[in-house]
ROVEX-279549 format. One record per residue (C-alpha): x negated, y negated, z negated; residue in three letters. Coordinates in steps of 0.5 Angstrom, whole numbers, plus 500, padded with zeros to 3 digits. Layout:
% ROVEX-279549
XYZALA;...
% end
This chain:
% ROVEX-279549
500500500UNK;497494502UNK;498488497UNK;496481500UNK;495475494UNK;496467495UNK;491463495UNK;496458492UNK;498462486UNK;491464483UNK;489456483UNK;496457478UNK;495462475UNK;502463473UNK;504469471UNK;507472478UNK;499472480UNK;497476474UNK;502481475UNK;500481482UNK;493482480UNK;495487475UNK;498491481UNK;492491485UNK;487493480UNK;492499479UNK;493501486UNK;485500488UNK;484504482UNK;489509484UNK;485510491UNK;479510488UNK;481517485UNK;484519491UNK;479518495UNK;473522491UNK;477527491UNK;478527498UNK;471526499UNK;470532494UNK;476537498UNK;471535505UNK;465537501UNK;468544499UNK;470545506UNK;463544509UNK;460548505UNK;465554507UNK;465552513UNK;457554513UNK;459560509UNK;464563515UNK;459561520UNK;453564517UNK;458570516UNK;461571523UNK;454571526UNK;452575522UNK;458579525UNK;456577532UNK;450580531UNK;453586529UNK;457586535UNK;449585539UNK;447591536UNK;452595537UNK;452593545UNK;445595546UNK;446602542UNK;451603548UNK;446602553UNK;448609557UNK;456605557UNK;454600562UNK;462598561UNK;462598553UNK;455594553UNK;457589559UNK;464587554UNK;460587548UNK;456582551UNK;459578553UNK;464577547UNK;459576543UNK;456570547UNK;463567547UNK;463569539UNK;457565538UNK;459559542UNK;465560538UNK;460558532UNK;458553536UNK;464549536UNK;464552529UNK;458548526UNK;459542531UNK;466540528UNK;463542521UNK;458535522UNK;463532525UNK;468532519UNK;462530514UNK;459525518UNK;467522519UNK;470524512UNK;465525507UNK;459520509UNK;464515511UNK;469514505UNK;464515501UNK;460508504UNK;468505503UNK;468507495UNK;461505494UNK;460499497UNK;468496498UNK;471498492UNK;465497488UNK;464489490UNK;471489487UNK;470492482UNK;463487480UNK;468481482UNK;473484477UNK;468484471UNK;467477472UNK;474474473UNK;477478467UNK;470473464UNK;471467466UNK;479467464UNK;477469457UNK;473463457UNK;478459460UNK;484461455UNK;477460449UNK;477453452UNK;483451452UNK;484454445UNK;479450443UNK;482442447UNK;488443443UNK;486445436UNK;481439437UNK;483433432UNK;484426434UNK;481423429UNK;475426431UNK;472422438UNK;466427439UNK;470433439UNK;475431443UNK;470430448UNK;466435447UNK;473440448UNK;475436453UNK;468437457UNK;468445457UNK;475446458UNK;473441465UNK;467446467UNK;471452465UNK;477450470UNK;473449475UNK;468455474UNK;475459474UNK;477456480UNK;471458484UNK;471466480UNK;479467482UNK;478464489UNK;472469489UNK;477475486UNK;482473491UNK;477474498UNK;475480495UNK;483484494UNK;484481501UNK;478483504UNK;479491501UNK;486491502UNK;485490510UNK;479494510UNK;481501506UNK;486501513UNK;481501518UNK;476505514UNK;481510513UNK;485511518UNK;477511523UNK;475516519UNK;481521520UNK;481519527UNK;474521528UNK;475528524UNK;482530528UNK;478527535UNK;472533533UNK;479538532UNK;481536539UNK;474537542UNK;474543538UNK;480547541UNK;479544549UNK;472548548UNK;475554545UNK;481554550UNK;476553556UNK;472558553UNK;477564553UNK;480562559UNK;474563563UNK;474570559UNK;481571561UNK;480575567UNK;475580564UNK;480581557UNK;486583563UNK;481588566UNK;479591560UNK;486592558UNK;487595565UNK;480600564UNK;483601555UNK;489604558UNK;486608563UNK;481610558UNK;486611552UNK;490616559UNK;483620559UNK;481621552UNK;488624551UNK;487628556UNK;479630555UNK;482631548UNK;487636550UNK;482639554UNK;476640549UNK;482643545UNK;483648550UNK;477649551UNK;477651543UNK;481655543UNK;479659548UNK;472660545UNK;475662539UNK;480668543UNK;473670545UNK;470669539UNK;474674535UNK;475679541UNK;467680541UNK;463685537UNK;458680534UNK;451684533UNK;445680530UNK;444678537UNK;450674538UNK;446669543UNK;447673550UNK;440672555UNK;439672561UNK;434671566UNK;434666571UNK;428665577UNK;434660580UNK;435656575UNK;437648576UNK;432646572UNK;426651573UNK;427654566UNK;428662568UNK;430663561UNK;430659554UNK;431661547UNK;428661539UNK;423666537UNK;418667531UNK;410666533UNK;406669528UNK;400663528UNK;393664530UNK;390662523UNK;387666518UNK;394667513UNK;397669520UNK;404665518UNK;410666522UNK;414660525UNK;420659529UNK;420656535UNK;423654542UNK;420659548UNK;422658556UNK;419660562UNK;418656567UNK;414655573UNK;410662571UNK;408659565UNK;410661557UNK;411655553UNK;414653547UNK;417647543UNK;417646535UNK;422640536UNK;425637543UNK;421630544UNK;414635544UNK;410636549UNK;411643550UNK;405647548UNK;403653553UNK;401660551UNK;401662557UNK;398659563UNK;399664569UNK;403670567UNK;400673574UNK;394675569UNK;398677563UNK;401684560UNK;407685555UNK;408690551UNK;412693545UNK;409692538UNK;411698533UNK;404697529UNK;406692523UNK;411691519UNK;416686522UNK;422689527UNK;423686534UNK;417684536UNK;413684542UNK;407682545UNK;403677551UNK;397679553UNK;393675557UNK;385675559UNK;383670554UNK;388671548UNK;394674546UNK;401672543UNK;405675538UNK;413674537UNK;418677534UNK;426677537UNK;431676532UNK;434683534UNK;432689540UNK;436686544UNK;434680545UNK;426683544UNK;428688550UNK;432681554UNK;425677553UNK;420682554UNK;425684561UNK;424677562UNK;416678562UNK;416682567UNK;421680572UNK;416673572UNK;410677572UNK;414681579UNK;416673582UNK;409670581UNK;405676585UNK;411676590UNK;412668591UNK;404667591UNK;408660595UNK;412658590UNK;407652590UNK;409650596UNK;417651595UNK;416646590UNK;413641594UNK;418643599UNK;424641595UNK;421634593UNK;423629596UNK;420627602UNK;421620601UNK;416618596UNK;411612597UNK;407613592UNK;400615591UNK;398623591UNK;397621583UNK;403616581UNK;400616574UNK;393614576UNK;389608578UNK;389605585UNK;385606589UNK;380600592UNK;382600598UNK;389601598UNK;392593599UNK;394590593UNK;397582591UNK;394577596UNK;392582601UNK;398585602UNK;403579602UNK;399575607UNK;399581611UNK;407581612UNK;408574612UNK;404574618UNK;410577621UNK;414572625UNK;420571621UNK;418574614UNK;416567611UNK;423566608UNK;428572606UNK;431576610UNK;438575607UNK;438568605UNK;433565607UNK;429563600UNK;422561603UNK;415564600UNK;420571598UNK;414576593UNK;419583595UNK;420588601UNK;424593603UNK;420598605UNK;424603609UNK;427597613UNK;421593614UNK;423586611UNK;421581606UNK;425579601UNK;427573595UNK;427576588UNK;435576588UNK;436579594UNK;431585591UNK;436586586UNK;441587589UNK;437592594UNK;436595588UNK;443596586UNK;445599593UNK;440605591UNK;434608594UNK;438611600UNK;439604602UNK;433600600UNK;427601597UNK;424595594UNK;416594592UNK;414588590UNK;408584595UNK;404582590UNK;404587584UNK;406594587UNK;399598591UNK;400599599UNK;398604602UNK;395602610UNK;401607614UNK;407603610UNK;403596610UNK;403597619UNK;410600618UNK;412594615UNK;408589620UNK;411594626UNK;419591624UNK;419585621UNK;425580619UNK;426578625UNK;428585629UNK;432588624UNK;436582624UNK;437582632UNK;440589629UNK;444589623UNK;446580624UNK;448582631UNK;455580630UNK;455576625UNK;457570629UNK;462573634UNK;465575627UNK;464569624UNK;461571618UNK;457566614UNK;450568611UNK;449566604UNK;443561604UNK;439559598UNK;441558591UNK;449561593UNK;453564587UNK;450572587UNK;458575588UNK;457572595UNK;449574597UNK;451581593UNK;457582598UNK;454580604UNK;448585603UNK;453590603UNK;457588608UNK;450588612UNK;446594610UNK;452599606UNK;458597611UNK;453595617UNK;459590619UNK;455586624UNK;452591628UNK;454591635UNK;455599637UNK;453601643UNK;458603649UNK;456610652UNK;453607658UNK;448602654UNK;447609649UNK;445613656UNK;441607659UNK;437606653UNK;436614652UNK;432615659UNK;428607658UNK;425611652UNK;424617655UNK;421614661UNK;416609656UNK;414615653UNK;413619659UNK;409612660UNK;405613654UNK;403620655UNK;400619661UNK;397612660UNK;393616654UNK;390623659UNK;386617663UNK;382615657UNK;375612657UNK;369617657UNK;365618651UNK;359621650UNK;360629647UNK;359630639UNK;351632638UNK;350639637UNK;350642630UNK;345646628UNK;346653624UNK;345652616UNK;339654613UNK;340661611UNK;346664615UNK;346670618UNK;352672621UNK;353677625UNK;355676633UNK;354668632UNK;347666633UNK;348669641UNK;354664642UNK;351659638UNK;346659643UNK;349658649UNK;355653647UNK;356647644UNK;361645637UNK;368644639UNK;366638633UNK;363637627UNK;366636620UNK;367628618UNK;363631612UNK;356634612UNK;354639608UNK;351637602UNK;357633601UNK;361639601UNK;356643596UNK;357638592UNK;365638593UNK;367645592UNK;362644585UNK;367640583UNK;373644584UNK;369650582UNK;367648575UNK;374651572UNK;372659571UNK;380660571UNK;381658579UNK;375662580UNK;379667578UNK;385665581UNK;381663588UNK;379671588UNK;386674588UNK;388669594UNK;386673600UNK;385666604UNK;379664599UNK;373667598UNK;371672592UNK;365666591UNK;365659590UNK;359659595UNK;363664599UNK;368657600UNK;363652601UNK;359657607UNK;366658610UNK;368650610UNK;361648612UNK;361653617UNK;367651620UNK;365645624UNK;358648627UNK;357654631UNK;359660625UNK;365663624UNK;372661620UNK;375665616UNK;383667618UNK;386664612UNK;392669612UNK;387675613UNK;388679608UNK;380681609UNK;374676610UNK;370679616UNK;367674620UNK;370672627UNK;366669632UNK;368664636UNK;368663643UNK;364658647UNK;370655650UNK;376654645UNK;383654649UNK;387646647UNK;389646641UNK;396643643UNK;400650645UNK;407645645UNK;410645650UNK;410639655UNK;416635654UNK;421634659UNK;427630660UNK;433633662UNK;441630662UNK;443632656UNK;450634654UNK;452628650UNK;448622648UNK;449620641UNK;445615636UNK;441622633UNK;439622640UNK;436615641UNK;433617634UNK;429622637UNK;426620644UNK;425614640UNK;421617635UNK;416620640UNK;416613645UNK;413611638UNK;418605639UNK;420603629UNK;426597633UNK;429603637UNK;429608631UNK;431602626UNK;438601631UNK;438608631UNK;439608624UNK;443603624UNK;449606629UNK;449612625UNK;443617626UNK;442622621UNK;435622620UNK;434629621UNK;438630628UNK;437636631UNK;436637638UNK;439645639UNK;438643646UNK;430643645UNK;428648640UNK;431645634UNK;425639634UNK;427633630UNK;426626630UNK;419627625UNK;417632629UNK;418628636UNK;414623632UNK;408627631UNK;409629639UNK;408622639UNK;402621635UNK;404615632UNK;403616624UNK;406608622UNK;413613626UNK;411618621UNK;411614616UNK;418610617UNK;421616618UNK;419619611UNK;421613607UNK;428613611UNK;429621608UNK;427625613UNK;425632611UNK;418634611UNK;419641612UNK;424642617UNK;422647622UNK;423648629UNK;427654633UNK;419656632UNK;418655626UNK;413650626UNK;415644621UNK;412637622UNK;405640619UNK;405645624UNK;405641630UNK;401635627UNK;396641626UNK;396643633UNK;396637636UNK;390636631UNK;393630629UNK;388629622UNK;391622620UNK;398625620UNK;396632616UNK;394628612UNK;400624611UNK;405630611UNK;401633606UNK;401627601UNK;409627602UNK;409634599UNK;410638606UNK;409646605UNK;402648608UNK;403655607UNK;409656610UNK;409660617UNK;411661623UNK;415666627UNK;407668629UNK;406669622UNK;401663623UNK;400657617UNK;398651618UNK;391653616UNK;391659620UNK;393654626UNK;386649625UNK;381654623UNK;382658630UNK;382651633UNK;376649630UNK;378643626UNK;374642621UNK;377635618UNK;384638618UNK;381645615UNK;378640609UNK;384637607UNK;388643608UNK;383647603UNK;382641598UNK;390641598UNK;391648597UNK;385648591UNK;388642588UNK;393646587UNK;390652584UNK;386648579UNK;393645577UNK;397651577UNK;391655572UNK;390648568UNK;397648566UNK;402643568UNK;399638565UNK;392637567UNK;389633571UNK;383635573UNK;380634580UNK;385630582UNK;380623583UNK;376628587UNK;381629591UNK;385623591UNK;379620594UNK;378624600UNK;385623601UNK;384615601UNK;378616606UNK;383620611UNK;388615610UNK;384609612UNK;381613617UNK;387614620UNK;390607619UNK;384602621UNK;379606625UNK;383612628UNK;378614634UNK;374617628UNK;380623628UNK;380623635UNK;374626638UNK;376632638UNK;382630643UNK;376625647UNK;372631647UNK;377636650UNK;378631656UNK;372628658UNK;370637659UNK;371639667UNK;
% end
């Protein structure tokens, strides 16, 4: 209630002036009560405020946690997530409106108490003085005497000053009551304006922020539905299940063993059996442990806890026996034997005993059986790797790698910005596409899964010299004259540098996944292109038969001290088909290397393709290039065979001939593409829907990979690899990709298809592997890699699973045939040089 006070009536002082005054002190006495408890009230709901905060975000925190235990539930982690950051900017708003009310509420009203109201008070303090000594006054004047002169003045004189200090002091109090009543409704009302502004700020921000999650809570309310469906469905099925194991349960007769083994050389996961036994230790107290036993790629090991690294008891169950053990104390146990120790178990009931010792045996069978089970597991990884022999070691040196590699592939026309929306300087490639791109485009690529893209990055990841000329052969430019053929005439928009990824994200779909804007060929174009590609390659072939004449390798000379028999009249009379890129010092020293290991000598000697001594290994591969016999690696003896001063071509394929096929299609396209060595034409076969893998009924059953080899083009090779050719696929002869690169003495792409996991001890319908194939033709370097592959191997398979001995080595002289092959090829041709500079 504002009271105002005349300045007329306090000059009276009248008593409808002291009432009034009266009434003022009352009502700002009351006001000063009710705003220290407002101020107080303001204070304990700041300091709640706080607390709720520091709850709720201890709440959201526990939300956070929760999400990233769910990181195997992309839908539960991603919602969780994002509630929590919109919870947290809830607590934001929270805080901001906490301080809004402390600077609007507590801080301001707490100014207008101290300063006005204590103004008025100090103003009070000193008119209730001066009216005292105003009434003193007066009291004084009236009681004064008339007879006495000096009194009477001296009465008279206070009373004046007293009235005069009264008027200046009322008229003081006055102002003061006048300026707080106008002040108290302007402070008040601006500090709950300020405070009810901080709450409609407060609940706009809230209210944007929900509707912006609205979308997402509606969608998750669709999935809750349909997951509460599924769960009651998944329930009633588990419970059915249940009761089922329960009817089968009490219709069994359980026995000890009551867990049913089975042996399993098929088995998905290379595990043919698995279960629990009891190990008797090794130390001088020979206590027994329970432990989990499997066998697996010929190997017995066990685990104590699922995280272990399994620990192998037996390294090669070629070389071990199994047996019964009635000779101590313990029922059920067995056991295994091999030539550097033995292991006993014990089975929880005779027949699990008698199942585990079964399994022994039926491994030990599979293992003499399947002497190329090595090879079966090369042949089932995939093809597609683009990784090293080792992925686990360290980079070569002369594998590309950061600068080298990204200034390489932005030499190409086009690939100096993204391929999908032009992001200039892009860091990232698609390698089995060919293009370069910008880190957001990669990601996306990335989701569309490595049957689509396959993503490495210019600067961090290594390059090896075939993928690096793939990537330099296609470019940005070529693939988008295949895939964006259409895109204009569609009226398809390309995302450009810094769109919302929603948009890029659908239009790489659109691109490579839907391949929307790629113009399909009509039958017409498809046939003229077919026979254009046949033509170049007709042209490429017969341009390569008129190659420059070369000076004939030099004779090499017999090794000091080899006497074999039927050889030296041959020698004599007859050059070398061609020396070994490595000489025979080097190669002592190699074998050396990979006949440090006892256990592969032992394993080299029950292999029939390899000789019972390392020295007999060595001689065999340094003979090979000069005028000595090689040894037939199929042969199940190692006799000597003398080799004919004239060999026939290595090459006994067939010539390739165009004919009218009975239908042209993309796979067709793919096909003589790949031998006219032209990766744009391959690109836009893939791109109008060729299977990688076509077959050609019409042709022996060859594919693309294998045209590709026909071809001679390594970088052809290479892109067919990476877009998921098989590399074991064989022919209606039975000859896969090595085969033929094998016949045609292709060294760089032996060498590559070795790499990419081929299967060198897979044969022909002539009983014929590729190591047979080089060493009748005489070639030394593609007998090397053969031989150090099928080593490598060996030692791997007798050193556990796990080792990784003599992988440096051999990872070396691979990476020398690698860049050989990609940056100075005419090294690996001399034997064709050779063969067509002969009359």
């Amino acid at each position: 209630m504002k009271i105002t006070v005349d300045f007329e009536e306090c000059l009276k002082d009248s008593p409808r002036f002291r009432a009034t005054i009266e009434e003022v002190e009352g009502d700002v006495c009351e006001l000063e009560s009710k705003l220290d408890k407002l101020v107080k009230l303001c204070i304990g709901m700041i300091d709640a405020g706080k607390a709720y905060n520091a709850a709720n975000k201890q709440f959201v925190n526990g939300i956070r946690e929760l999400a990233q235990q769910s990181t195997k539930d992309e839908v539960i982690e991603s919602s969780l997530t994002k509630f929590a950051e919109s919870l947290q900017e809830m607590i934001n708003y929270h805080t901001i409106l906490f301080d809004q009310a402390q600077r609007s509420i507590k801080t301001q009203l707490q100014t207008f108490v101290k300063d006005d109201i204590r103004k008025f008070k100090e103003a009070k303090k000193q008119f209730d003085k001066v009216s005292e000594e105003k009434e003193a006054a007066l009291i004084k004047n009236a009681q004064a005497p008339r007879n006495k002169q000096h009194e009477v003045e001296e009465a008279t004189n206070i009373l004046t000053a007293t009235r005069k200090c009264f008027r200046h002091i009322v008229l003081d109090y006055v102002l003061q009551i006048n300026v707080l009543q106008s002040k108290r409704r302007s402070e008040i009302l601006k500090s709950m304006l300020s405070f009810m502004y901080a709450h409609l700020t407060f609940f706009h921000q809230g209210y944007d922020l929900f509707s912006e999650l609205q979308p997402l809570m509606k969608l998750l309310g669709g999935q809750l539905d349909q997951l509460v469906v599924d769960a009651a469905k998944e329930k009633r099925d588990m419970e059915q299940k249940h009761s089922t194991i329960q009817q089968k349960a009490a219709l069994q007769d359980f026995s000890n063993d009551d867990t049913k083994l089975e042996y399993n050389v098929d088995a998905d996961n290379g595990i043919a059996m698995e279960g629990y036994l009891f190990k008797r230790a090794s130390n001088a107290f020979k206590t027994w442990n329970r432990r989990w036993f499997s066998i697996q790629n010929n190997q017995l090991v066990y685990q104590k806890k699922f995280k272990d690294n399994p620990t192998v008891v037996v390294e090669d169950l070629r070389l071990c026996t199994v047996k019964h053990c009635e000779d101590i104390e313990r029922r059920f146990c067995f056991e295994v034997v091999s030539p550097t120790k033995s292991c006993m178990m014990q089975a929880d009931s005779e027949k699990l005993r008698q199942a585990w010792i079964k399994a022994v045996q039926n491994s030990i069978a599979t293992a003499f059986r399947d002497k190329g089970d090595e090879g079966e597991k090369l042949d089932r990884k995939s093809s597609t790797s683009t990784g090293s022999l080792d992925s686990g070691g360290e980079p070569k040196e002369r594998s590309l790698k950061g600068e080298s590699a990204l200034q390489k592939v932005l030499a190409i026309p086009g690939n100096t910005c993204c391929c999908d929306c032009g992001q200039p300087d892009p860091r990232w490639a698609s390698i089995n596409l060919g293009i370069t791109l910008c880190i957001q485009c990669s990601g996306i690529h990335r989701s569309l899964g490595v049957h689509f893209s396959k993503v490495r990055s210019l600067t961090l990841d290594t390059w090896e010299p075939e993928l690096l000329k793939l990537m330099c052969e296609l470019g940005n430019g070529v693939i988008n004259q295949i895939y964006e053929a259409r895109r204009e005439e569609l009226g398809a928009r390309k995302p450009q540098p810094g769109d919302p990824r929603h948009e890029v994200e659908a239009y790489i779909k659109a691109k490579y996944v839907d391949r929307r804007f790629v113009r399909r060929p009509s039958d017409e174009e498809l046939r003229n292109k077919v026979v254009s590609l046949s033509k170049q390659e007709k042209r490429l072939s017969s341009s390569s038969e008129h190659l420059p004449p070369r000076a004939p390798p030099p004779t090499p000379k017999l090794r000091p001290g080899s006497n074999i028999s039927g050889q030296s009249a041959v020698a004599s009379g007859s050059e070398a088909r061609r020396d070994s890129l490595f000489c025979p010092d080097e190669l002592d020293s190699l074998f050396s290397y990979f006949d440090n290991s006892s256990k592969l000598r032992s394993i080299k000697s029950a292999d029939s393709g390899i000789q019972n001594s390392a020295d007999g290994s060595r001689e065999m591969l340094a003979n090979t290039p000069s005028n000595n016999s090689l040894t037939n690696a199929d042969a199940a003896e190692s006799q000597p065979m003398a080799m004919p001063a004239t060999l026939p071509s290595p090459s006994p394929c067939k010539e390739m001939v165009f004919y009218e096929p009975k239908e042209y299609s993309p796979g067709l396209q793919l096909y003589w593409a790949s031998c006219a060595r032209s990766l744009p034409d391959m690109a836009e076969a893939l791109a109008h829907g060729a299977e990688v893998n076509w077959v050609n009924t019409e042709d022996d059953k060859r594919t693309p990979l294998i045209m590709a080899v026909q071809g001679g083009s390594l970088v052809a090779c290479e892109f067919l690899l990476q877009n998921a050719a098989n590399v074991n696929q064989q022919d209606a002869q039975g000859r896969g990709p090595l085969h033929h690169a094998t016949m045609l003495g292709h060294t760089g792409q032996v060498c590559l298809f070795l790499k990419r996991g081929a299967n060198q001890n897979a044969a022909d319908i002539d009983e014929k592997t590729p190591l047979t194939v080089a060493v009748e033709a005489a070639n030394a370097d593609i007998v090397t890699l053969l031989r150090l592959a099928k080593m490598n191997e060996e030692m791997r398979e007798a050193e556990g699973p796990y080792s990784q001995s003599g992988d440096e080595t051999y990872q070396d002289i691979f990476q020398d045939f690698t860049h050989m092959a990609s940056n100075d090829p005419d090294k690996l041709n001399r034997y064709q040089q050779y063969d067509q500079q002969k009359p």
